[in-house]
N, C-alpha and C positions, 0 to 999 in steps of 0.2 A: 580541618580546623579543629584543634582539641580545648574548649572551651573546660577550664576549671569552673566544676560546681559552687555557686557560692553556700556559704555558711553562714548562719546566727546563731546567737547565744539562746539557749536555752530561757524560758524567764523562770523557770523555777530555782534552777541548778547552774545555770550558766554553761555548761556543758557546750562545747562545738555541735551546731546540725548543720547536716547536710542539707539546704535546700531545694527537693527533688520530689520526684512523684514516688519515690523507692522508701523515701521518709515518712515512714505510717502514722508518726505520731507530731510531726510536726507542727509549731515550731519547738515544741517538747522533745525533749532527747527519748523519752518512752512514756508509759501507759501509767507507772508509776508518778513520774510528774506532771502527769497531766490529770490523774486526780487530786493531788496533792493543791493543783493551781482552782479545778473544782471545788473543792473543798472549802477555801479561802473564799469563794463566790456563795457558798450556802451560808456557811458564817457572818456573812458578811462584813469582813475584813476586806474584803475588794467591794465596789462599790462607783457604781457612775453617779457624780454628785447631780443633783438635780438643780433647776435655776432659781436663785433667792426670792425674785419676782413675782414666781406663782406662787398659789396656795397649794398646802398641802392636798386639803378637801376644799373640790370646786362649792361655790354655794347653791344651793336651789333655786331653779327659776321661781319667782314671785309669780301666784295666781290672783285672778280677778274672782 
């Protein structure tokens, strides 16, 4: 049974990968775009929103 390897897109470039154990940088097509995608994470142009609900800064427990 010859099973074709599936592939995704790149998220930096879009580039076809192969997705396999052979694909060192995956799902990045290379080492290039995957700092490129880091990059965007220190900047902070990427970003997990956080929930509207909480506070920023928890308050302090009240002492007696």
């Amino acid at each position: 049974m010859n099973k074709k390897p599936k592939t995704v897109a790149c998220p930096t470039c879009s580039a076809s990968v192969e997705w396999s154990a052979a694909a060192r940088w995956r799902p990045f097509c290379s080492e290039r775009c995957r700092l490129i995608d880091l990059g965007k994470w220190f900047e902070e142009s990427n970003r997990i929103p956080a929930d509207e609900g909480l506070p920023e800064y928890p308050e302090p427990p009240e002492t007696m």
